[in-house]
PyMOL Python script that loads the backbone (N, CA, C, O; Angstrom):
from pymol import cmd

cmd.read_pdbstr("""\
ATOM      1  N   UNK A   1       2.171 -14.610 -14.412  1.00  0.00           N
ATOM      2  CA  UNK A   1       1.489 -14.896 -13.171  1.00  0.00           C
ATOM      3  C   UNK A   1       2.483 -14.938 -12.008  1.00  0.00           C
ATOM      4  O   UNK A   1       2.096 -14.389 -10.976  1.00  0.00           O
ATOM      5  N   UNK A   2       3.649 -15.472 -12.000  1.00  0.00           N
ATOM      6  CA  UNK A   2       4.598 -15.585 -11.500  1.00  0.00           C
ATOM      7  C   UNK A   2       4.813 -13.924 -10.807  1.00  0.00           C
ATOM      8  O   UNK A   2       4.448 -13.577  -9.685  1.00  0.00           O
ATOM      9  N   UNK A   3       5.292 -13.334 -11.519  1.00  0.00           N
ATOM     10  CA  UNK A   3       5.748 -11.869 -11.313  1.00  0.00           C
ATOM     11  C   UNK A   3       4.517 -10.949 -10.521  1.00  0.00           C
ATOM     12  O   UNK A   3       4.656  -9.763 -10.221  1.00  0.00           O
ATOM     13  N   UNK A   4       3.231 -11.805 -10.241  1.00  0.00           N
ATOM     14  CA  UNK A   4       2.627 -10.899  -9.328  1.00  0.00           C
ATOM     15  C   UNK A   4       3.043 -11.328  -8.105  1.00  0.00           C
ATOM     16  O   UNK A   4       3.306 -10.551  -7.188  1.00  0.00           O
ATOM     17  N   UNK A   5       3.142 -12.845  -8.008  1.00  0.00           N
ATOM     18  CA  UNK A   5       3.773 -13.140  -6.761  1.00  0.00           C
ATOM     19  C   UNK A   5       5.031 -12.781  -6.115  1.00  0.00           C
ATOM     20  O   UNK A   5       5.320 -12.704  -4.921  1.00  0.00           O
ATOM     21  N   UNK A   6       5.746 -12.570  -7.224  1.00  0.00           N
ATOM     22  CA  UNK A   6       7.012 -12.023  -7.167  1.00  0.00           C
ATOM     23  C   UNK A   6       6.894 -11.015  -6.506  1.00  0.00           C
ATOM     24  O   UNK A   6       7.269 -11.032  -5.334  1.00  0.00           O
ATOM     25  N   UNK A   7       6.249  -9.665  -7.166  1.00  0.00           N
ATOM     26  CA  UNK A   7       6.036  -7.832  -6.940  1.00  0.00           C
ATOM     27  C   UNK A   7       5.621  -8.346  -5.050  1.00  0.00           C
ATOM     28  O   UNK A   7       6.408  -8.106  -4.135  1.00  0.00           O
ATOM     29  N   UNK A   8       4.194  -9.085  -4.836  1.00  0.00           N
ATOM     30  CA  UNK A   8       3.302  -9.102  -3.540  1.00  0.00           C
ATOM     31  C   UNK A   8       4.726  -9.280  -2.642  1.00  0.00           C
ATOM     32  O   UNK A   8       5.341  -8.321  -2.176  1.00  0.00           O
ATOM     33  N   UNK A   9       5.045 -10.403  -2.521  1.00  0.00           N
ATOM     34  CA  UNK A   9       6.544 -10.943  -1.888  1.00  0.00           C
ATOM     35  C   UNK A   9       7.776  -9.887  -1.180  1.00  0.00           C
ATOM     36  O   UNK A   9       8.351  -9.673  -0.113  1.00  0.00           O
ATOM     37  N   UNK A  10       7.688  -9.240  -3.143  1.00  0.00           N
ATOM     38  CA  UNK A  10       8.965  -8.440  -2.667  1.00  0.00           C
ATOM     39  C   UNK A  10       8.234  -7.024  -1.624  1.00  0.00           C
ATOM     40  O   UNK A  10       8.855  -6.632  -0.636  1.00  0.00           O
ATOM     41  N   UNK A  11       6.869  -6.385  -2.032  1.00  0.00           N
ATOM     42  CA  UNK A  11       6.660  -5.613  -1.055  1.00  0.00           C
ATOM     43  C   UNK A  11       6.796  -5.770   0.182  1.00  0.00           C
ATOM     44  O   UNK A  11       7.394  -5.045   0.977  1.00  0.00           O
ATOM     45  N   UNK A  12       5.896  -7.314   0.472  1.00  0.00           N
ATOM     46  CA  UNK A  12       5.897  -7.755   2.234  1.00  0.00           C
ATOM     47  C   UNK A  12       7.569  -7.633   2.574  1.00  0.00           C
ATOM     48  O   UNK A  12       7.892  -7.238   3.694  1.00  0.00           O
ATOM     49  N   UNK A  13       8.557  -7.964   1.636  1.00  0.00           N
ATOM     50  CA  UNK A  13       9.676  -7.751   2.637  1.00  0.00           C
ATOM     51  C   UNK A  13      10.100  -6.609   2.835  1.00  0.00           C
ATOM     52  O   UNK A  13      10.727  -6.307   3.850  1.00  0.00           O
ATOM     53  N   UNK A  14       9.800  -5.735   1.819  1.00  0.00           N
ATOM     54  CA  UNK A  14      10.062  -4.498   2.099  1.00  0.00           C
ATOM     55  C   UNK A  14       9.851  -3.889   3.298  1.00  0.00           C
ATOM     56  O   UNK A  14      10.731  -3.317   3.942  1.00  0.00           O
ATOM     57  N   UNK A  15       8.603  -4.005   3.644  1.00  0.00           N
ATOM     58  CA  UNK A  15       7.610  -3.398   4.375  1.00  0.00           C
ATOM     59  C   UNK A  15       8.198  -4.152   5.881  1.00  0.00           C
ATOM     60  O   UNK A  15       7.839  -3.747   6.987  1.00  0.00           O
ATOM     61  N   UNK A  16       8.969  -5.084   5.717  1.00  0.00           N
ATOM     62  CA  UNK A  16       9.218  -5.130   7.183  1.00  0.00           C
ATOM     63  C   UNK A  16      10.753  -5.430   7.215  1.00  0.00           C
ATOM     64  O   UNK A  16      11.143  -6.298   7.995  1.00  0.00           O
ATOM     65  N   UNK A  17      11.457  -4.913   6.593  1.00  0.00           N
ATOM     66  CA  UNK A  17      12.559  -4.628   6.388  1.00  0.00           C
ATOM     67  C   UNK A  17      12.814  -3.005   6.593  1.00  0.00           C
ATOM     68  O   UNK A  17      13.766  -2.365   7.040  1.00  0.00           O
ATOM     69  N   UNK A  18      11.916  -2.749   6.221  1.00  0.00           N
ATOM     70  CA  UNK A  18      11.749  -0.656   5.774  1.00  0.00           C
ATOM     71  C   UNK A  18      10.535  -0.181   7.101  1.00  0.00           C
ATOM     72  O   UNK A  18       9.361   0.085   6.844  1.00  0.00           O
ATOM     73  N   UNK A  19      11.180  -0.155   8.622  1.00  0.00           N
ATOM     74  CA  UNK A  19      10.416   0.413   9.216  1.00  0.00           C
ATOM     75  C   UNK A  19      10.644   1.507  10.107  1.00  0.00           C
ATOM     76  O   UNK A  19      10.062   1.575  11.189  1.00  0.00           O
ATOM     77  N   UNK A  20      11.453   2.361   9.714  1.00  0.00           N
ATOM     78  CA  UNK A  20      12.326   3.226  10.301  1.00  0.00           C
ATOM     79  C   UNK A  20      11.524   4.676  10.070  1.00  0.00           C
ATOM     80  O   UNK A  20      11.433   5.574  10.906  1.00  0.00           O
ATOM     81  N   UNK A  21      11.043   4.671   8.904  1.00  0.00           N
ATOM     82  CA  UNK A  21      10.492   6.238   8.300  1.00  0.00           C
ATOM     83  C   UNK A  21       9.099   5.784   7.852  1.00  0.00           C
ATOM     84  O   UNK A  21       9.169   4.775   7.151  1.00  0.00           O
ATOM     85  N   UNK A  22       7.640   6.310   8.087  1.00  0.00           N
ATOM     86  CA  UNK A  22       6.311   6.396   7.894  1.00  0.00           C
ATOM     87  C   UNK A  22       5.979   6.349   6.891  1.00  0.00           C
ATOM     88  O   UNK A  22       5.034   5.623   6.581  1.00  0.00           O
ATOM     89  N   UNK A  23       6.707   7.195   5.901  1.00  0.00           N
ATOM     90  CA  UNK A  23       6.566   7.243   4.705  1.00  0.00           C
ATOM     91  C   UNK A  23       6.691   6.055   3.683  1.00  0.00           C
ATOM     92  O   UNK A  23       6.003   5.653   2.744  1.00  0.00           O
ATOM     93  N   UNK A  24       7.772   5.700   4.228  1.00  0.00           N
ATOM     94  CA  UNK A  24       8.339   4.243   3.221  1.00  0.00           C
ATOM     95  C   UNK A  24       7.557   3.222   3.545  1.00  0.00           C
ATOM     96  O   UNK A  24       7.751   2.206   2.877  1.00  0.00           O
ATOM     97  N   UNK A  25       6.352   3.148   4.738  1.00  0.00           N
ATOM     98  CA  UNK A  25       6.177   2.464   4.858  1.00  0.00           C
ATOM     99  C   UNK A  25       5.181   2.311   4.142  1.00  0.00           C
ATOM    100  O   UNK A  25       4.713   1.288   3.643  1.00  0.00           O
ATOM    101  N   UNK A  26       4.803   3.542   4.091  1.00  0.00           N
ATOM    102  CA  UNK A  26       3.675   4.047   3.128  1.00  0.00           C
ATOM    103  C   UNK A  26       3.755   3.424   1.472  1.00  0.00           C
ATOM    104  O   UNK A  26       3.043   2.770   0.710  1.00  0.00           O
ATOM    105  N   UNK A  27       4.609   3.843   1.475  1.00  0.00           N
ATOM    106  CA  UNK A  27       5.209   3.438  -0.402  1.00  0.00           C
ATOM    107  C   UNK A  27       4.747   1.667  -0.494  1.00  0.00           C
ATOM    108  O   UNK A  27       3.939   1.027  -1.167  1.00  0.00           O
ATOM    109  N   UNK A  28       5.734   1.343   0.556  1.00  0.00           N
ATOM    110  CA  UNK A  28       5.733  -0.708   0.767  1.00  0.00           C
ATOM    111  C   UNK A  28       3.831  -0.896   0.574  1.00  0.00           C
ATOM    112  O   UNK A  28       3.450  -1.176  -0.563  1.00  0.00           O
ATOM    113  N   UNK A  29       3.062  -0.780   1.366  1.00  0.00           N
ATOM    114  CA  UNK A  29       1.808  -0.751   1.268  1.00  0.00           C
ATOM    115  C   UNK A  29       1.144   0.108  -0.637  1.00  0.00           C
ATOM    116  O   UNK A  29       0.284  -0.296  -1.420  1.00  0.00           O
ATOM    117  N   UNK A  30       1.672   0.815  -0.668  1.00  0.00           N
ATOM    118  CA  UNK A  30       1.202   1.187  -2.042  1.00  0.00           C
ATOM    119  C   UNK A  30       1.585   0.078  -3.077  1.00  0.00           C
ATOM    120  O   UNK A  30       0.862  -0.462  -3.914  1.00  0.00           O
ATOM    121  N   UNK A  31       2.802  -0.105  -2.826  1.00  0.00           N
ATOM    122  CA  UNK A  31       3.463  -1.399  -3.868  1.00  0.00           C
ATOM    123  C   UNK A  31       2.764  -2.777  -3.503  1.00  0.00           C
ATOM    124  O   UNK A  31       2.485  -3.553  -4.417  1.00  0.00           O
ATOM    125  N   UNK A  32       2.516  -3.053  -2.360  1.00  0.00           N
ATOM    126  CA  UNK A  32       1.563  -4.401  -2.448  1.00  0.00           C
ATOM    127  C   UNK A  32       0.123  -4.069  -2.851  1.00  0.00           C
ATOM    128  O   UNK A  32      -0.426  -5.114  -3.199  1.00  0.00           O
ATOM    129  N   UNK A  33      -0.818  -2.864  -2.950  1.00  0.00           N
ATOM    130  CA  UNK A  33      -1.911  -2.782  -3.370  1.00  0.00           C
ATOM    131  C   UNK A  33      -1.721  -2.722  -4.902  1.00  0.00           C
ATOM    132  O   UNK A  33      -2.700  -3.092  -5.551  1.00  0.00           O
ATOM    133  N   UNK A  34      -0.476  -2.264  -5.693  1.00  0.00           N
ATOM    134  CA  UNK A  34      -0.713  -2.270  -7.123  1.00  0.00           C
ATOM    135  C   UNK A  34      -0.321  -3.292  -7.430  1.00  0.00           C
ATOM    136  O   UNK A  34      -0.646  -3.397  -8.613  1.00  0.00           O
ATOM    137  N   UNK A  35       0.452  -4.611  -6.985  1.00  0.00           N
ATOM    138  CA  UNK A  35       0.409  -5.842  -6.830  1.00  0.00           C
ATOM    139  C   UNK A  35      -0.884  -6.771  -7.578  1.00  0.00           C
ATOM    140  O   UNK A  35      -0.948  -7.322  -8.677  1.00  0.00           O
ATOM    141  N   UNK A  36      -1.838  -6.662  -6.466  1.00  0.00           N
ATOM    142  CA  UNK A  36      -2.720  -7.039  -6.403  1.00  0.00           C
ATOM    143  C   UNK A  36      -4.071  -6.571  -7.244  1.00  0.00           C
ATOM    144  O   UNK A  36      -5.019  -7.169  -7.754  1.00  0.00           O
ATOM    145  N   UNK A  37      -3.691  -5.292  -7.131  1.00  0.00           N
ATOM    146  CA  UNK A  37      -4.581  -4.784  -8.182  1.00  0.00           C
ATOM    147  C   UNK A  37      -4.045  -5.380  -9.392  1.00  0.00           C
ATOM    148  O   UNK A  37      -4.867  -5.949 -10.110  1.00  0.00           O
ATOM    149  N   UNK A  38      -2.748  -5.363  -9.791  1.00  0.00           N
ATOM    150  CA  UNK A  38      -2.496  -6.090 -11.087  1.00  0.00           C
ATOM    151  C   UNK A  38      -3.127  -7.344 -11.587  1.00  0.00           C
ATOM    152  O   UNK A  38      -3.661  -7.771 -12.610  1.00  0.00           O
ATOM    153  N   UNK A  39      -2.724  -7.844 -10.042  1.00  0.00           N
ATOM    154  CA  UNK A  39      -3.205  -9.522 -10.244  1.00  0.00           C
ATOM    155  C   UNK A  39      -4.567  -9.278 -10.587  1.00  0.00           C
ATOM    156  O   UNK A  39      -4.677 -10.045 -11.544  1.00  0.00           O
ATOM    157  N   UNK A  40      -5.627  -8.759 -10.462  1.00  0.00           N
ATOM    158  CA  UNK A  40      -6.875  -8.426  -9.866  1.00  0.00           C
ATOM    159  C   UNK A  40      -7.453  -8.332 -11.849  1.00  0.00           C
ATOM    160  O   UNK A  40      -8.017  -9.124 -12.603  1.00  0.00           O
ATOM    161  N   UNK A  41      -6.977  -7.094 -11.972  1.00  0.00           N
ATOM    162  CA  UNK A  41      -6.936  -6.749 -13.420  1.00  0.00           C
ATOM    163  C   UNK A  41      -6.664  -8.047 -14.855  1.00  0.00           C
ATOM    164  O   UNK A  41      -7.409  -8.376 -15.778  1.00  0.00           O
ATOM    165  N   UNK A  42      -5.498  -8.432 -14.535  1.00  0.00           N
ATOM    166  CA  UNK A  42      -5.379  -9.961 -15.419  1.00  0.00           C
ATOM    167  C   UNK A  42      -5.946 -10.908 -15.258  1.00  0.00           C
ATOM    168  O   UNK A  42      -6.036 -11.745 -16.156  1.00  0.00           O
ATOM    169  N   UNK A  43      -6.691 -11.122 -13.657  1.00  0.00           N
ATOM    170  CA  UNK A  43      -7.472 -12.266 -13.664  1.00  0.00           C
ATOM    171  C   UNK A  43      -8.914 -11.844 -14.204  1.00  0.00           C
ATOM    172  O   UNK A  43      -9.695 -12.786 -14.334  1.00  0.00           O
ATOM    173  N   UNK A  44      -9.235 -10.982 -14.431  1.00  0.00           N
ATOM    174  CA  UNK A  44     -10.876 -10.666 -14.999  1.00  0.00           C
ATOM    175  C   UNK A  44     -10.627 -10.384 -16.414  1.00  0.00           C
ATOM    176  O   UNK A  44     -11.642 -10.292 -17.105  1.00  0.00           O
ATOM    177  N   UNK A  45      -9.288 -10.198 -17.104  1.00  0.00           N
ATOM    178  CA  UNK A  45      -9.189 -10.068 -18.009  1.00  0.00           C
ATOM    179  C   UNK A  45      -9.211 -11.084 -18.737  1.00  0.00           C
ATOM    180  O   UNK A  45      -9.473 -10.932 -19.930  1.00  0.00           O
ATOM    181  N   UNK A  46      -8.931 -12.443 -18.193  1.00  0.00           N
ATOM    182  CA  UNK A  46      -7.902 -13.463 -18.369  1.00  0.00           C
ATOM    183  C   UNK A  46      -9.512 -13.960 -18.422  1.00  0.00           C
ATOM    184  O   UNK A  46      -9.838 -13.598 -19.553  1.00  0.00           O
ATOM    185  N   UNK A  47     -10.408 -14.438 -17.962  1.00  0.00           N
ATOM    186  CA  UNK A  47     -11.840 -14.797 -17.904  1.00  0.00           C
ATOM    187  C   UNK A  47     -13.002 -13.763 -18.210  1.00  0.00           C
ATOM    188  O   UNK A  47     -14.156 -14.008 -17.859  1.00  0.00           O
ATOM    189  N   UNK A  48     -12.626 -12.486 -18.941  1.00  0.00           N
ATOM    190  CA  UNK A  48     -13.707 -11.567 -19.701  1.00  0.00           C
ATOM    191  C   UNK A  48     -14.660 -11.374 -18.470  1.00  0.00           C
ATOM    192  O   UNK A  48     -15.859 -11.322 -18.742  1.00  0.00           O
ATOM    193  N   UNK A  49     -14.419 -11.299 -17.606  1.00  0.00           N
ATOM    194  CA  UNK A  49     -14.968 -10.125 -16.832  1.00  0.00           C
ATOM    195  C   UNK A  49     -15.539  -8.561 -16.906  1.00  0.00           C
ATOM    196  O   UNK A  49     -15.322  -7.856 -17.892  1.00  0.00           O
ATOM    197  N   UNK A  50     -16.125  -8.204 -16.007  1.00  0.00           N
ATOM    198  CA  UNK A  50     -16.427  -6.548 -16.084  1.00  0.00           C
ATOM    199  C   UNK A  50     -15.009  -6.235 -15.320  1.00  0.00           C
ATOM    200  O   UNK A  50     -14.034  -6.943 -15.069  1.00  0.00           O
ATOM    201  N   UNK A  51     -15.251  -5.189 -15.125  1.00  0.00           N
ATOM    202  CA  UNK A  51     -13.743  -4.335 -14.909  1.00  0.00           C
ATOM    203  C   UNK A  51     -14.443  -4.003 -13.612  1.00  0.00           C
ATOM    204  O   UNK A  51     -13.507  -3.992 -12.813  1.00  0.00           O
ATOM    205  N   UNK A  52     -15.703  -3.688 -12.840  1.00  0.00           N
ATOM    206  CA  UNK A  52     -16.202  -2.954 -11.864  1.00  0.00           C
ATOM    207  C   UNK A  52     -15.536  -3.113 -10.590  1.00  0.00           C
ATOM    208  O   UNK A  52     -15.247  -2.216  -9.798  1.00  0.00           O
ATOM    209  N   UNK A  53     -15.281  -4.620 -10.457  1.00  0.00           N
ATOM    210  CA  UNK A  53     -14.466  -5.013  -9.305  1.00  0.00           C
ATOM    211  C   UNK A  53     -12.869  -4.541  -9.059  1.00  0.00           C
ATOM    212  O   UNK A  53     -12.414  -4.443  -7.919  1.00  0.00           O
ATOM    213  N   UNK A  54     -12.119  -4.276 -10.195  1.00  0.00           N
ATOM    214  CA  UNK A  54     -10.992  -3.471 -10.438  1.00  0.00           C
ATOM    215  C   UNK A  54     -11.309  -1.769 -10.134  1.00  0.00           C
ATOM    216  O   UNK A  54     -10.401  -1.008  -9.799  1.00  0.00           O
ATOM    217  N   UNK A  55     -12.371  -1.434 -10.265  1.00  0.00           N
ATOM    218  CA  UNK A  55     -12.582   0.289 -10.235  1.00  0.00           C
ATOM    219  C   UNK A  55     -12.732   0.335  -8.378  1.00  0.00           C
ATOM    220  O   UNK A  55     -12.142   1.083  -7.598  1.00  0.00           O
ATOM    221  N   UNK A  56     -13.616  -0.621  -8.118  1.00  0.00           N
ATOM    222  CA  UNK A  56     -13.611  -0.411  -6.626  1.00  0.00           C
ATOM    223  C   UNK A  56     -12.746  -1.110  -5.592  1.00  0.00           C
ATOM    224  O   UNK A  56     -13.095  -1.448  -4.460  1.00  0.00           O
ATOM    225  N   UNK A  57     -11.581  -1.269  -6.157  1.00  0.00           N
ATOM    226  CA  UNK A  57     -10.303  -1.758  -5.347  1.00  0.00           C
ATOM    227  C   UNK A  57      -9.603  -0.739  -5.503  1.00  0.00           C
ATOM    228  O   UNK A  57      -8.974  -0.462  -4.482  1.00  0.00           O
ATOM    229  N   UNK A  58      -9.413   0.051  -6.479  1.00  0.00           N
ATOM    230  CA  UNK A  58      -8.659   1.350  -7.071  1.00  0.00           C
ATOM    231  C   UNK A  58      -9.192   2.070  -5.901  1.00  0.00           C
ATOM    232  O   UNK A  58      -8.516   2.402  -4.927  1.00  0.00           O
ATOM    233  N   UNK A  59     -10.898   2.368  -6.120  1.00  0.00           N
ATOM    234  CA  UNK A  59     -10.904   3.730  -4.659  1.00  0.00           C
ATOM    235  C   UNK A  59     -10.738   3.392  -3.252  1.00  0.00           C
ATOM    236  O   UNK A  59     -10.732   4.124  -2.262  1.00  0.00           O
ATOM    237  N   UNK A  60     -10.594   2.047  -3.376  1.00  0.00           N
ATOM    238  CA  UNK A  60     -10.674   1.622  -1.888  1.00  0.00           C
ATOM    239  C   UNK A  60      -8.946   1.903  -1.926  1.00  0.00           C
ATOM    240  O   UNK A  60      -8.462   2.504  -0.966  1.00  0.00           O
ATOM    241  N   UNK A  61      -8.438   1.651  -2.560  1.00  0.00           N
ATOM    242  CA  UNK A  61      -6.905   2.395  -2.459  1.00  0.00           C
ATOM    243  C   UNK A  61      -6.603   3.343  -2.476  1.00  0.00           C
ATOM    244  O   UNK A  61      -5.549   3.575  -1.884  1.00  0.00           O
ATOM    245  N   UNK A  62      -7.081   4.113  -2.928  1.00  0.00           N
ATOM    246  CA  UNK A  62      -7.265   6.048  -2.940  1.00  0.00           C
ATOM    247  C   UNK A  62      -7.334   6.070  -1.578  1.00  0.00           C
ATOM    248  O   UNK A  62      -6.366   6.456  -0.925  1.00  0.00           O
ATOM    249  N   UNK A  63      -8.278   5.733  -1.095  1.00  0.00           N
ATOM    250  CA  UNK A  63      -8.906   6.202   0.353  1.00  0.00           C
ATOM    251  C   UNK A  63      -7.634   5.664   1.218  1.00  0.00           C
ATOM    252  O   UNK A  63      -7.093   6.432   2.014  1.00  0.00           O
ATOM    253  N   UNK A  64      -7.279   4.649   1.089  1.00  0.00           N
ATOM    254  CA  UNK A  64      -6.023   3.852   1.954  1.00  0.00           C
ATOM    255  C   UNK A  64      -5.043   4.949   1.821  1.00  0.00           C
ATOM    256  O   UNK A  64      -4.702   5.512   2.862  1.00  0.00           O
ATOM    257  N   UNK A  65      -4.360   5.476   0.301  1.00  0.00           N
ATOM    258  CA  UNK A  65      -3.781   6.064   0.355  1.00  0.00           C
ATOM    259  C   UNK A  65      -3.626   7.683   0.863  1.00  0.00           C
ATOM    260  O   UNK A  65      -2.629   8.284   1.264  1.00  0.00           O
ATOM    261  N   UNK A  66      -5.056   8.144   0.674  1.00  0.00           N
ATOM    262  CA  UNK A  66      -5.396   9.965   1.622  1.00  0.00           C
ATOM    263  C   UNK A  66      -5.239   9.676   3.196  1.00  0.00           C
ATOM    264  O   UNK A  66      -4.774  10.444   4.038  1.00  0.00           O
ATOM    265  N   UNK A  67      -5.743   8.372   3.385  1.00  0.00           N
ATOM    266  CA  UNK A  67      -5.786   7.938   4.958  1.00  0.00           C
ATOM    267  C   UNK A  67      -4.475   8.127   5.613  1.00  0.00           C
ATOM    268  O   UNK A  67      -4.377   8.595   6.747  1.00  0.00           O
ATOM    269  N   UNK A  68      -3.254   7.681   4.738  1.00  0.00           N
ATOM    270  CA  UNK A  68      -2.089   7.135   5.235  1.00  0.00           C
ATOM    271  C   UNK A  68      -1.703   9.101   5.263  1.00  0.00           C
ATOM    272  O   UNK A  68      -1.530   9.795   6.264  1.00  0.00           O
ATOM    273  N   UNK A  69      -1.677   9.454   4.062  1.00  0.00           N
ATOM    274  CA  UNK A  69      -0.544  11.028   3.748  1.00  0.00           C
ATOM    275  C   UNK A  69      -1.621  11.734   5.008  1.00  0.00           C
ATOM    276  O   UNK A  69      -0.967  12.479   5.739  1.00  0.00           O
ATOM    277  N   UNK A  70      -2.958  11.658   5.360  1.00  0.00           N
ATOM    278  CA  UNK A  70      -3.323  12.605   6.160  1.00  0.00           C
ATOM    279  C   UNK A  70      -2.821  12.332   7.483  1.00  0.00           C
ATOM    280  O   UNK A  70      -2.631  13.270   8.257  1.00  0.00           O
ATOM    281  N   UNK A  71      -2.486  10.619   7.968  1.00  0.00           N
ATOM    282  CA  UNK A  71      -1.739  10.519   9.424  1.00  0.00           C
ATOM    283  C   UNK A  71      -0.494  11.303   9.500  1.00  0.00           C
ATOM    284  O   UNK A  71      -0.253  12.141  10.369  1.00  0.00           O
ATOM    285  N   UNK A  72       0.742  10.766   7.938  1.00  0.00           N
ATOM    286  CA  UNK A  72       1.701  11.144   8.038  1.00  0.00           C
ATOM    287  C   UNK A  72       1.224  13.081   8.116  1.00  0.00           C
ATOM    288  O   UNK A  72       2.278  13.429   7.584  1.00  0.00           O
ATOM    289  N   UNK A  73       0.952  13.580   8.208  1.00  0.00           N
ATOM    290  CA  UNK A  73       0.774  15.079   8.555  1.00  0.00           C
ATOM    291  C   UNK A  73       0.340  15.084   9.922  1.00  0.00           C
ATOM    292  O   UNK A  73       0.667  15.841  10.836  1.00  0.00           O
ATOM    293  N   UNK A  74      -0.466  14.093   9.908  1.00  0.00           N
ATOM    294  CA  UNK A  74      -0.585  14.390  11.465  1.00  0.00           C
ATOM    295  C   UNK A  74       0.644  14.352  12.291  1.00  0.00           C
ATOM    296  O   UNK A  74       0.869  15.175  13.179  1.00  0.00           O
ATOM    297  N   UNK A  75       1.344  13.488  12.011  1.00  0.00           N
ATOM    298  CA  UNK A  75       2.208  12.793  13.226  1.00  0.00           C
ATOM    299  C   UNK A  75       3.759  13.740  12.792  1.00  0.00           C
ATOM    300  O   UNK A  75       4.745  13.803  13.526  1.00  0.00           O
ATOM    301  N   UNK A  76       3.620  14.425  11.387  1.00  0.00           N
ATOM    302  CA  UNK A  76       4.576  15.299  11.394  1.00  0.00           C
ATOM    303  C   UNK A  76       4.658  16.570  12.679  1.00  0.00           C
ATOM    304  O   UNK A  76       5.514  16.979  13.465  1.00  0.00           O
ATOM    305  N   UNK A  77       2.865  16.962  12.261  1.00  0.00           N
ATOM    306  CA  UNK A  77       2.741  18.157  13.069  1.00  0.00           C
ATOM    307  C   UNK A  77       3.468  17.796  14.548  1.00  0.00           C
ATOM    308  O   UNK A  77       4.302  18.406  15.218  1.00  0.00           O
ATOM    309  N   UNK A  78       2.844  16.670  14.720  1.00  0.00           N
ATOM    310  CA  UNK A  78       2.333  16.758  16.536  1.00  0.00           C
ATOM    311  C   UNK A  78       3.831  16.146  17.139  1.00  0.00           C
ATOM    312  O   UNK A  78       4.195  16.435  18.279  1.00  0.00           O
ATOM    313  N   UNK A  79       4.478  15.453  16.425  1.00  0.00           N
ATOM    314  CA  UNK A  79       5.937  14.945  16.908  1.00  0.00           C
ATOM    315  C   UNK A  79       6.955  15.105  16.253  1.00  0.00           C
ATOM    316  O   UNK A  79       7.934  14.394  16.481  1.00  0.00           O
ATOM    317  N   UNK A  80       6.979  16.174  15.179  1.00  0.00           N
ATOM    318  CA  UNK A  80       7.774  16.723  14.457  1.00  0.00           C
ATOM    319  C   UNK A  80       8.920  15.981  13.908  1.00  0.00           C
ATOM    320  O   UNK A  80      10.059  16.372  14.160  1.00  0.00           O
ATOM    321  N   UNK A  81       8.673  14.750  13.041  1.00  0.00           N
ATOM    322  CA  UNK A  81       9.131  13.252  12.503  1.00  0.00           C
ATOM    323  C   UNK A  81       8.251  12.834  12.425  1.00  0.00           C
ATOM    324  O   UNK A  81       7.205  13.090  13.022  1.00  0.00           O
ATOM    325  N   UNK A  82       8.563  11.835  11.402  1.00  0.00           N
ATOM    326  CA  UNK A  82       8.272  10.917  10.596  1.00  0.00           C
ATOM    327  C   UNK A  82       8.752   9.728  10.938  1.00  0.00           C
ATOM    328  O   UNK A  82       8.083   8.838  10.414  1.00  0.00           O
ATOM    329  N   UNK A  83       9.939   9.185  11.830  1.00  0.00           N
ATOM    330  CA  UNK A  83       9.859   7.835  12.475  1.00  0.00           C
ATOM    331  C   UNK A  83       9.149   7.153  13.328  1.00  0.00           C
ATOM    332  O   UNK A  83       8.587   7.395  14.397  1.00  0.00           O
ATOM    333  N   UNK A  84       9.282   6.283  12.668  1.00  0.00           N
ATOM    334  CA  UNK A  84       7.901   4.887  13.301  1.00  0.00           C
ATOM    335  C   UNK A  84       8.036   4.904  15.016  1.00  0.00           C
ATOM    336  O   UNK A  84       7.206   4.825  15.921  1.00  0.00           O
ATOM    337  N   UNK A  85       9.586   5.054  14.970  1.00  0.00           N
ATOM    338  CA  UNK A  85       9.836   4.381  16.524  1.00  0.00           C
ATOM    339  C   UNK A  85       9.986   5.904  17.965  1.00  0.00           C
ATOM    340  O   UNK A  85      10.344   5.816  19.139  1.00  0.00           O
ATOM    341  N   UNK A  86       9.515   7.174  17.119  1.00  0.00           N
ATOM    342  CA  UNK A  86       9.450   8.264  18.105  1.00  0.00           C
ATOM    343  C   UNK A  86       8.374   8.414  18.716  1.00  0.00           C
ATOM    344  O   UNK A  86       8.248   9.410  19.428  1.00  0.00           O
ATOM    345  N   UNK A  87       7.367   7.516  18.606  1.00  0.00           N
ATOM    346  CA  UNK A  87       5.876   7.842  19.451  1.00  0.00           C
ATOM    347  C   UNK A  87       5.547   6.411  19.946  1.00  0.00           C
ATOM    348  O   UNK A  87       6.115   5.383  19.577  1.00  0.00           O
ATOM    349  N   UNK A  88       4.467   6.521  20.904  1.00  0.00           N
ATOM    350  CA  UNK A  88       4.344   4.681  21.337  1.00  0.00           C
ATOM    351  C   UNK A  88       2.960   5.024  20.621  1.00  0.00           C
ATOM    352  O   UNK A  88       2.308   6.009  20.275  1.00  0.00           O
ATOM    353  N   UNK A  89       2.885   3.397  20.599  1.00  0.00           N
ATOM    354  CA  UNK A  89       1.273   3.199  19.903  1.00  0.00           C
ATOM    355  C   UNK A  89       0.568   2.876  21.055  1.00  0.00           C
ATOM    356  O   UNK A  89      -0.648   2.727  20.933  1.00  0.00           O
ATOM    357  N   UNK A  90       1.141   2.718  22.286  1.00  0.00           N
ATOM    358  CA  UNK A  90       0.475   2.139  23.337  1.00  0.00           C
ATOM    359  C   UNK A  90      -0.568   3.067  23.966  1.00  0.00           C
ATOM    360  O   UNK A  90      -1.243   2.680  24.920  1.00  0.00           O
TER     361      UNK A  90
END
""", "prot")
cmd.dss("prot")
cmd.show_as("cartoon", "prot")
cmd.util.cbc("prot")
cmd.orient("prot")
């Protein structure tokens, strides 16, 4: 149980430690959703649960994840990089 808190933890620092390149930031966010999905998975396991609530955190992560690789293409095309800090969000 420990070690999910551990994995969640170590992503968040990642993720704001690692903000230089789009991509990585990408990864940091993938690593806290399989985190959680872990946690997610052992706790319904752990109390004999259905699994259904685990299947629809999975696509809701799919989608997070096509969402993210289709910006990073965007923002390749249009500003030719991948750093966070070459475009304003403003």
């Amino acid at each position: 149980m420990f070690f999910f808190f551990f994995f969640f933890f170590f992503g968040f620092i990642s993720l704001f430690l690692v903000r230089k390149h789009y991509l990585l930031s990408l990864f940091c966010l993938e690593f806290i959703f399989l985190s959680l999905f872990l946690f997610i998975f052992f706790y319904l396991n752990f109390f004999f649960y259905e699994f259904y609530y685990g299947v629809v955190f999975l696509v809701f992560g799919v989608c997070d994840g096509v969402l993210g690789l289709s910006l990073l293409i965007y923002i390749v095309r249009k500003f030719s990089s991948d750093y966070l800090d070459s475009f304003n969000l403003c």
